[in-house]
FIDO-904462 format. One record per residue: y, z, x of N, C-alpha, C, O, CB in turn; chain; residue in one letter; residue number from 0. Coordinates in pm, 1 decimal, decimal comma. Atoms other than C-alpha are relative to their C-alpha. Glycine has a CB too. Layout:
N
Y | Z | X | Y | Z | X | Y | Z | X | Y | Z | X | Y | Z | X | A | a | NUM
...
//
This chain:
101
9,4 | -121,3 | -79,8 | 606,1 | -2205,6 | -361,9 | 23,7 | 120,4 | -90,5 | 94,5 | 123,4 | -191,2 | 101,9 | -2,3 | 117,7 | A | x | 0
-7,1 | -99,6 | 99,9 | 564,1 | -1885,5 | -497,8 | 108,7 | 106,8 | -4,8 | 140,2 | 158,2 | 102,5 | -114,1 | 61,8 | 4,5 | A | x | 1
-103,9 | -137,6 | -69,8 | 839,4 | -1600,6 | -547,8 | -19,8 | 138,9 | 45,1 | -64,3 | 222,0 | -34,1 | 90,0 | 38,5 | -84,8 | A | x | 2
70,3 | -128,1 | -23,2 | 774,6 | -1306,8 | -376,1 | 102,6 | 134,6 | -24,6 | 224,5 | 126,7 | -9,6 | -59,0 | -3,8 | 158,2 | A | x | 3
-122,5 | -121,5 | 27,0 | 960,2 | -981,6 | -450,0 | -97,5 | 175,1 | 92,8 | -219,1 | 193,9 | 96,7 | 28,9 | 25,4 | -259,6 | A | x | 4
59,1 | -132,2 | -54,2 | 883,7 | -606,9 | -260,7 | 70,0 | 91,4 | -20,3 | 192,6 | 96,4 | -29,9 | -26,9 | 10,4 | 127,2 | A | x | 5
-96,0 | -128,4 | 12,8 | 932,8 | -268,3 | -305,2 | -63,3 | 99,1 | 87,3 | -179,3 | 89,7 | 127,3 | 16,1 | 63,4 | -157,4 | A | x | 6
51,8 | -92,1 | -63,0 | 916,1 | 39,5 | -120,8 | 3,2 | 182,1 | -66,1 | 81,4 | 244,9 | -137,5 | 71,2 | -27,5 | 128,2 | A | x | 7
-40,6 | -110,2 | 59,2 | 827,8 | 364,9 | -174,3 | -23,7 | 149,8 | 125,9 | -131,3 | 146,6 | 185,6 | -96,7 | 3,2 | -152,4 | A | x | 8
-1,5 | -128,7 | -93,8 | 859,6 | 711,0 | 64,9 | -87,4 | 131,2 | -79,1 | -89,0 | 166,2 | -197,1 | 179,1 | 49,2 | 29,4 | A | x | 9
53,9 | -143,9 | 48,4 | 646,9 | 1040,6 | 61,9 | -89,3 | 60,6 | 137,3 | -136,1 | 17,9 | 242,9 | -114,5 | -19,2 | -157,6 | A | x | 10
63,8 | -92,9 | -171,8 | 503,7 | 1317,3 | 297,2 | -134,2 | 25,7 | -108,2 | -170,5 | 12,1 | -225,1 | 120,6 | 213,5 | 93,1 | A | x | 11
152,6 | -86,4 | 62,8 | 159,8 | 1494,4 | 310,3 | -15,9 | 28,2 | 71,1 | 22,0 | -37,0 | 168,4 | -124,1 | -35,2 | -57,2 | A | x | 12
33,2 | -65,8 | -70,5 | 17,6 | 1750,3 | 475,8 | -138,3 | -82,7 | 104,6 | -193,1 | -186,6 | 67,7 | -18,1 | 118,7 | -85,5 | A | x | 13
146,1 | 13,9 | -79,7 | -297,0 | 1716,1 | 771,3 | 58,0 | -92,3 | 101,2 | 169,9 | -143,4 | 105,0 | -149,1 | -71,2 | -92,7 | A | x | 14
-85,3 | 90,0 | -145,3 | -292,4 | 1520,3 | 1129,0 | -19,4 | -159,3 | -36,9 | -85,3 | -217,8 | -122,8 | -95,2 | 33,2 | 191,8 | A | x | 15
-14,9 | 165,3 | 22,4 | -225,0 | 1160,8 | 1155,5 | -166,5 | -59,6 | 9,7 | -194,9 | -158,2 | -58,4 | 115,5 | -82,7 | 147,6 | A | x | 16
120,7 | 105,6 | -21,3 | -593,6 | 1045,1 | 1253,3 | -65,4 | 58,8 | -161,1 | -135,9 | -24,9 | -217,6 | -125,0 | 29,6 | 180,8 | A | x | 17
15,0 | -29,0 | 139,9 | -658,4 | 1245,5 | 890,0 | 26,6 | -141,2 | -86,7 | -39,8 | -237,4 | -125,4 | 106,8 | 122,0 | -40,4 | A | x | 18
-88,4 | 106,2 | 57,9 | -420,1 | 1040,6 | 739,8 | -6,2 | -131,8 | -52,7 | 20,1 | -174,9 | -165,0 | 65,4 | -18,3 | 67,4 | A | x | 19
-2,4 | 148,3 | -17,9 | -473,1 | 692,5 | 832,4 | -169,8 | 36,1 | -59,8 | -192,0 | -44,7 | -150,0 | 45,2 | -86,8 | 188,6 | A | x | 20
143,1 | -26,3 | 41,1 | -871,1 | 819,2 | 746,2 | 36,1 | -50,0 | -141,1 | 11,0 | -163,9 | -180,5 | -67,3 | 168,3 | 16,9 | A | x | 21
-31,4 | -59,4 | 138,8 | -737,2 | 932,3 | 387,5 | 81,8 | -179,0 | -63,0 | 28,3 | -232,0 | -160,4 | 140,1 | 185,1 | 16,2 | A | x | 22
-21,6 | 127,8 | 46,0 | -559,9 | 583,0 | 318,7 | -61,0 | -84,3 | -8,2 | -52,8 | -154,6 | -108,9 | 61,7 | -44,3 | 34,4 | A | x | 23
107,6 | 121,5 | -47,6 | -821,5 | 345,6 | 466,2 | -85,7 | 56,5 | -99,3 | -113,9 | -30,8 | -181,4 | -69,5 | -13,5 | 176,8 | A | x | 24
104,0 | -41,1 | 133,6 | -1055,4 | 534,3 | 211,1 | 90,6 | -64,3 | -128,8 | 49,7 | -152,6 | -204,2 | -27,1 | 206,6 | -23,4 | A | x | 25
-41,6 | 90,3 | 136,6 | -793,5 | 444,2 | -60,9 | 1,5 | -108,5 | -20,3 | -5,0 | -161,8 | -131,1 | 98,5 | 3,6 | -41,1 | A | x | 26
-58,1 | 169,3 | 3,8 | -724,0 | 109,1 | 31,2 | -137,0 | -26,3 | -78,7 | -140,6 | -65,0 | -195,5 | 30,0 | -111,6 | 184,3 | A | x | 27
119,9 | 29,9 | 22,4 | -1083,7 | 76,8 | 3,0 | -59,5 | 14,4 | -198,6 | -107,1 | -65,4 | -279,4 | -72,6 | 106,1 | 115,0 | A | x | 28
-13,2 | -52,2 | 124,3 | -1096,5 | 269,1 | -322,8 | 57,6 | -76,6 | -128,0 | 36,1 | -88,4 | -248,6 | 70,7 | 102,9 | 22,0 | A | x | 29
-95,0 | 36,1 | 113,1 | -856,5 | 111,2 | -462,4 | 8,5 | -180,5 | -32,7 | 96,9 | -248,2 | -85,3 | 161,3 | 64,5 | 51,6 | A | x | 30
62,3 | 153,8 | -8,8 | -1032,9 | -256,0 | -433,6 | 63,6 | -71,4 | 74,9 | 70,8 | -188,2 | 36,7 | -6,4 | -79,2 | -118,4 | A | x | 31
-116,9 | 112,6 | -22,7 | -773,9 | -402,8 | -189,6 | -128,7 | -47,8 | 100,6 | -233,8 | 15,3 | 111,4 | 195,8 | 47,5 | 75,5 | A | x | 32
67,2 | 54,9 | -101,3 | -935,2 | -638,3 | 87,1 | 79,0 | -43,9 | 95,4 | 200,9 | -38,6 | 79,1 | -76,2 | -91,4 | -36,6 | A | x | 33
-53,0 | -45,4 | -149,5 | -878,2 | -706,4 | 490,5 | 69,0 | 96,0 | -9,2 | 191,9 | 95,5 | -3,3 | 78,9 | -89,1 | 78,5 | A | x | 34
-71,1 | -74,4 | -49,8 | -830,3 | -412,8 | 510,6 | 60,3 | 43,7 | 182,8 | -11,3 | 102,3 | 263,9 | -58,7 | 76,7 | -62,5 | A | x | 35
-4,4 | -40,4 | -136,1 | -613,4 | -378,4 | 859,0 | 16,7 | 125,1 | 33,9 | 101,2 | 182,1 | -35,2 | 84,7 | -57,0 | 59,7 | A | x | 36
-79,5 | -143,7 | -45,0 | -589,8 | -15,9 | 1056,9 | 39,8 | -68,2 | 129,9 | -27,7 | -142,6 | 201,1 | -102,9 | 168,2 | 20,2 | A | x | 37
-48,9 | 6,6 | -147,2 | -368,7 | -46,0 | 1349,5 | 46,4 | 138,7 | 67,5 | 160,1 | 173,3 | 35,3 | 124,2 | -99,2 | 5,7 | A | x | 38
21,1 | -86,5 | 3,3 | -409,8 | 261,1 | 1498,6 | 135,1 | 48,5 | 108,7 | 190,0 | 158,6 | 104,5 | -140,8 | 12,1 | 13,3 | A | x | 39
-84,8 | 26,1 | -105,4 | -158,4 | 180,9 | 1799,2 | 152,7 | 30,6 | -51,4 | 233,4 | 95,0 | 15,6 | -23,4 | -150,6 | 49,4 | A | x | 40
-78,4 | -14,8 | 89,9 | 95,1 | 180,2 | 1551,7 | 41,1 | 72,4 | -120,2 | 149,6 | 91,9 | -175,1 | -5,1 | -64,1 | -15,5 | A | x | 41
30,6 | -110,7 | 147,5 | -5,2 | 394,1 | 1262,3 | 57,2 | -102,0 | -122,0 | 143,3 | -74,5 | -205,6 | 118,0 | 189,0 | 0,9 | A | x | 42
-36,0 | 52,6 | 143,0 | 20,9 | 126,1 | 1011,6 | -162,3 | -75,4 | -34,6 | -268,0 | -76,2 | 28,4 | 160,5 | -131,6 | 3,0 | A | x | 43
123,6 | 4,3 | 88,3 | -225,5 | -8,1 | 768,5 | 59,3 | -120,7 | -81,7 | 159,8 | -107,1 | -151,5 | -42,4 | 152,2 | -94,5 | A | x | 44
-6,5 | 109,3 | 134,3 | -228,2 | -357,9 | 565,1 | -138,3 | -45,2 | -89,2 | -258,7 | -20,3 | -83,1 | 57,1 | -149,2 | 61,7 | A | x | 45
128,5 | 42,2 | 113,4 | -436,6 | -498,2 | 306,3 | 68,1 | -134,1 | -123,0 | 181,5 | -169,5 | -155,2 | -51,5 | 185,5 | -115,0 | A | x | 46
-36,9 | 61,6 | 142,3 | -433,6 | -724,6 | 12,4 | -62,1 | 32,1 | -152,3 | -174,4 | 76,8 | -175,8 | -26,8 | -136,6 | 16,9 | A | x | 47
45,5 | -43,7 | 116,7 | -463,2 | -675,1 | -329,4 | -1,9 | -129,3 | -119,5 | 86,1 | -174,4 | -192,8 | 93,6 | 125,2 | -36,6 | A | x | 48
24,1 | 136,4 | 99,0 | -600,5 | -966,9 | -532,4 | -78,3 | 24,5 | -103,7 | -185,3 | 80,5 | -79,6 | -67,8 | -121,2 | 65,6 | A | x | 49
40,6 | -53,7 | 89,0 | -678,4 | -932,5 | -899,0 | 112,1 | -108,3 | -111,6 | 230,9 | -134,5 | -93,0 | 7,4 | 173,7 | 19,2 | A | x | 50
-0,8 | 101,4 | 66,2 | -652,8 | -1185,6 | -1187,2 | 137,0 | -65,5 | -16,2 | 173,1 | -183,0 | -10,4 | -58,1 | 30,4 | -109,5 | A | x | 51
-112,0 | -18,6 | 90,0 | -308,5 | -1062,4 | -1326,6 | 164,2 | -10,0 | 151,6 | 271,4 | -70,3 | 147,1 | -36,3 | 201,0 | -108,7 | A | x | 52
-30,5 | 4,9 | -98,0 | -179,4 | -981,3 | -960,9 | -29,4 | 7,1 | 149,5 | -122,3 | 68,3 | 202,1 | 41,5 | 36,6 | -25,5 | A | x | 53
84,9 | 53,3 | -85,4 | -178,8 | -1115,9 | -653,4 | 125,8 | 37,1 | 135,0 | 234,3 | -21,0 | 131,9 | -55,9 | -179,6 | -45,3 | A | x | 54
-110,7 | -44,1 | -93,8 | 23,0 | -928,8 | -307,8 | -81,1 | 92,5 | 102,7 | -202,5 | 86,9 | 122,6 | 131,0 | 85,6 | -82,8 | A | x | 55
72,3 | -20,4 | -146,9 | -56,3 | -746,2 | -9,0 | 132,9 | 151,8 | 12,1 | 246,1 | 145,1 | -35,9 | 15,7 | -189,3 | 156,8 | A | x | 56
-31,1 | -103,5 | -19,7 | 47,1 | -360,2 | 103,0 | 48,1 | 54,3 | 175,9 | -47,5 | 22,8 | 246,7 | -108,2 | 55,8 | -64,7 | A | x | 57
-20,3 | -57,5 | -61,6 | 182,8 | -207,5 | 393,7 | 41,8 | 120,8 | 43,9 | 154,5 | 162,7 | 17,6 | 17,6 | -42,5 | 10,9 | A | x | 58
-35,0 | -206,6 | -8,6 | 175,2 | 184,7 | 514,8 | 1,8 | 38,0 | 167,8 | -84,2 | 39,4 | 255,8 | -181,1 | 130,9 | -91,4 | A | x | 59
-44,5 | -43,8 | -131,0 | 339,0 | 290,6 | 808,9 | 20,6 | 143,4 | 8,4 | 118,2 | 206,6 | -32,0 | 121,5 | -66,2 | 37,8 | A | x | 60
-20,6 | -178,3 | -34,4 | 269,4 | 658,2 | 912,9 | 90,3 | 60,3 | 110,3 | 105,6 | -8,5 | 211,2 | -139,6 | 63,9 | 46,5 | A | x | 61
-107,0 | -68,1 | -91,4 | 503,0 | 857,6 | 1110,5 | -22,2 | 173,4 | -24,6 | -24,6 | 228,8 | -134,5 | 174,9 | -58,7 | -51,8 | A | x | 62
-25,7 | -191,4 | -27,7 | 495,0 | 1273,1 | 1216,9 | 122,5 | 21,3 | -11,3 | 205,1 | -60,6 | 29,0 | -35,6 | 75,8 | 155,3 | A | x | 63
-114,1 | -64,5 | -6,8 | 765,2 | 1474,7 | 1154,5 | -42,6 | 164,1 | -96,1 | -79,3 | 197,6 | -208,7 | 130,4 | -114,4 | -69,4 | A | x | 64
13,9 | -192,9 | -15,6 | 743,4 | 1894,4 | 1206,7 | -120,7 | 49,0 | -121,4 | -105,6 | 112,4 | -225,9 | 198,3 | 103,9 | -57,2 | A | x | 65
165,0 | -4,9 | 38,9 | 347,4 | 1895,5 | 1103,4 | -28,7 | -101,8 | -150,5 | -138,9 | -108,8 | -204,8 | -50,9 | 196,1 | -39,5 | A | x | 66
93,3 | 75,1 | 113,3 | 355,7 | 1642,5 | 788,6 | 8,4 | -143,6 | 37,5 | 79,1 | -176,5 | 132,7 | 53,7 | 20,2 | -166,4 | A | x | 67
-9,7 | 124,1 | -57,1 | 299,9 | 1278,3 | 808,1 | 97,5 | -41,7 | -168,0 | 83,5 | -6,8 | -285,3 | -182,7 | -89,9 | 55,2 | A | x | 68
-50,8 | 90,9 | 61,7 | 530,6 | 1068,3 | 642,2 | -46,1 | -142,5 | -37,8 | -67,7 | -226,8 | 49,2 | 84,9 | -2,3 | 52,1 | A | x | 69
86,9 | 183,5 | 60,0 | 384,7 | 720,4 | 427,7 | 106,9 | -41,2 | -40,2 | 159,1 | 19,8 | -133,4 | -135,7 | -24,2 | -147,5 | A | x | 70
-53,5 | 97,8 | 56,5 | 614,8 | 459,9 | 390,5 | -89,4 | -150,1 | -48,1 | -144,7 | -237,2 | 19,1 | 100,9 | -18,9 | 91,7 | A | x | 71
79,0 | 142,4 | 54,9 | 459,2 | 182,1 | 178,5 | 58,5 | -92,4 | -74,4 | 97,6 | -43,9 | -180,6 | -108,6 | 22,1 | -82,0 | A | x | 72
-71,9 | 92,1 | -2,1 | 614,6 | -128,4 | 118,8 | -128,2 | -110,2 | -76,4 | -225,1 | -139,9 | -6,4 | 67,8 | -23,1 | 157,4 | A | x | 73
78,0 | 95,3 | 3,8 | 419,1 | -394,2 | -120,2 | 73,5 | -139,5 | -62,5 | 181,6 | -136,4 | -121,4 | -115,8 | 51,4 | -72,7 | A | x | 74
-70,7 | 127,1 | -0,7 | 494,4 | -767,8 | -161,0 | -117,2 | -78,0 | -92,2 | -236,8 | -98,9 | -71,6 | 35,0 | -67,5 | 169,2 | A | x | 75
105,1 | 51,3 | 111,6 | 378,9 | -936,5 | -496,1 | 49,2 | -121,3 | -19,3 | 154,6 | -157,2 | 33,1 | -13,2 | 80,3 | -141,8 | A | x | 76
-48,3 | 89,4 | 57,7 | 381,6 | -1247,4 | -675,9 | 112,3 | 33,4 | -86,4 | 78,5 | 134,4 | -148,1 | -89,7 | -55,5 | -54,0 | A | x | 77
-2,5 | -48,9 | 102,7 | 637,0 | -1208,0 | -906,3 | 62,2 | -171,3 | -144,3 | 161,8 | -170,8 | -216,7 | 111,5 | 155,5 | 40,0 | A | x | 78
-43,8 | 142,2 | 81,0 | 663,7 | -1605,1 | -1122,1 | -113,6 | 9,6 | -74,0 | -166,0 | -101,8 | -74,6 | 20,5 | -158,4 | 85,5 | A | x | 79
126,5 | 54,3 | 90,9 | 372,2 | -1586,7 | -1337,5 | 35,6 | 84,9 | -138,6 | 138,3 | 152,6 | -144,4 | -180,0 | 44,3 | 74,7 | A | x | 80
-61,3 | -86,8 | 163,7 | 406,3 | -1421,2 | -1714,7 | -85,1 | 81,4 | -19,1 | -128,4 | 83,2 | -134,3 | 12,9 | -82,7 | -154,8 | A | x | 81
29,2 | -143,4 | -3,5 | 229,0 | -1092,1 | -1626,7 | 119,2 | 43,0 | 37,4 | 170,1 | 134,8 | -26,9 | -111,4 | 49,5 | 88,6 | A | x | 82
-97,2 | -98,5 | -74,9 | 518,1 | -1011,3 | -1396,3 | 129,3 | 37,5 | -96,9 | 219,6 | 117,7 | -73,0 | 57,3 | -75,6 | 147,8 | A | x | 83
-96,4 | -61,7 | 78,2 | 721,3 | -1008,3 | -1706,6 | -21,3 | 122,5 | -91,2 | 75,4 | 174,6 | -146,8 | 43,4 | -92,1 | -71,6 | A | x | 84
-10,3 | -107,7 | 94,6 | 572,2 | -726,7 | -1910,2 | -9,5 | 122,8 | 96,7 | 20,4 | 237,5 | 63,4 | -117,2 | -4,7 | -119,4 | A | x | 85
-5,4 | -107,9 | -74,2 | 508,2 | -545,5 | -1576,3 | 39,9 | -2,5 | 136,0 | 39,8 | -120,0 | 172,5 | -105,1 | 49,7 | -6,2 | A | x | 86
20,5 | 41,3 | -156,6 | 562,3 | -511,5 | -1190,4 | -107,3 | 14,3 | 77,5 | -172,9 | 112,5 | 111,9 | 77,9 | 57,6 | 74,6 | A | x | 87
171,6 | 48,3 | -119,9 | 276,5 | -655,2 | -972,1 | 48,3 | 115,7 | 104,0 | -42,0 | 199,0 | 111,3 | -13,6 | -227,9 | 113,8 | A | x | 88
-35,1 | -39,8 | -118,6 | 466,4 | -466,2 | -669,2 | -39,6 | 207,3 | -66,5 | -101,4 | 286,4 | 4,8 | 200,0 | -75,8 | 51,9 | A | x | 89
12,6 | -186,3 | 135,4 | 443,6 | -53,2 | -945,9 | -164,7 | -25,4 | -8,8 | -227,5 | 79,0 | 8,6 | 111,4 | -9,7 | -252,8 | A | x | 90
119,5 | -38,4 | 3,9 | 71,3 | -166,6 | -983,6 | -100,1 | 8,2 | 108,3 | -207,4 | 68,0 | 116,2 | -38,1 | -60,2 | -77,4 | A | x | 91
92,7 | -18,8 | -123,8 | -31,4 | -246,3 | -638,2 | 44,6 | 125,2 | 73,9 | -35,3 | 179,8 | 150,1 | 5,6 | -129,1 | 103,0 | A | x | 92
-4,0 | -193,6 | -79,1 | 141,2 | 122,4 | -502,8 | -92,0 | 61,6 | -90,6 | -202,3 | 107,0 | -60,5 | 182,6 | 116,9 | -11,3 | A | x | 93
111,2 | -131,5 | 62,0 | -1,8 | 313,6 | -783,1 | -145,6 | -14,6 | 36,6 | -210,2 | 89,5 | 48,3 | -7,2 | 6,3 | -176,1 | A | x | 94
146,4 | 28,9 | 6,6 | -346,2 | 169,0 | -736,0 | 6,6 | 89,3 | 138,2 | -49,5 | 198,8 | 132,9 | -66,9 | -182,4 | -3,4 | A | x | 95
40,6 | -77,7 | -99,3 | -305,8 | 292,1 | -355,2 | 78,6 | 135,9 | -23,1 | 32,1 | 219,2 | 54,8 | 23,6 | -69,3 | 136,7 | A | x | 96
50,2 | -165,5 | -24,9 | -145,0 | 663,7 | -454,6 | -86,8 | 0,9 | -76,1 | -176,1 | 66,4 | -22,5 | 91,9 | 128,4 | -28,2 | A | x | 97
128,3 | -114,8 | 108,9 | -391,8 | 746,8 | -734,8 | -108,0 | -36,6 | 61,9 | -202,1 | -22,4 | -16,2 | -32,6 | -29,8 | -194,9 | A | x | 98
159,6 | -11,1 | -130,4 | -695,1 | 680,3 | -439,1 | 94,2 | 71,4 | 58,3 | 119,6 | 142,8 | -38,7 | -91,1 | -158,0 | 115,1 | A | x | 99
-47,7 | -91,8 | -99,2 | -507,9 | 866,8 | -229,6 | -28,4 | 165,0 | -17,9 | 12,4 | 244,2 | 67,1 | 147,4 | -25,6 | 4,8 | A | x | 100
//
């Protein structure tokens, strides 16, 4: 069985929530992950991100607060294989979704 490890990371941005969840679902996309889910009911967003070196899955939960939306994103990687030692799978699957963002 594999070990999994996650991290999270917090940040605001301006524009309305149906923006928002737009502006991510374009990154996810962007940013090569696949199933991408929108749950719109909820304002969250999953995906996976599979790629040679690493292999984990993303979650972004939007929330309002006094006109910006708040992204919490939370991703969950392999981390037992001997990439995860020169880097973190969990640092390359966020950056991949902010720098589309």
């Amino acid at each position: 069985m594999a070990i999994r490890k996650s991290k999270e990371e917090n940040f605001q941005i301006s524009g309305s929530l149906a923006e928002v969840i737009q502006k991510c679902e374009t990154a996810l996309e962007d940013g090569n992950f696949t199933k991408i889910n929108v749950n719109k009911t909820i304002n969250q967003l999953t995906a996976n991100y599979k790629k040679f070196t690493v292999w984990g899955k993303i979650k972004i939960t939007l929330t309002e607060d006094n006109g910006k939306i708040n992204i919490h994103s939370q991703s969950t990687a392999n981390a037992d294989n001997i990439y995860a030692l020169f880097s973190s799978p969990n640092d390359k699957i966020l950056k991949q979704f902010k720098s589309n963002l």
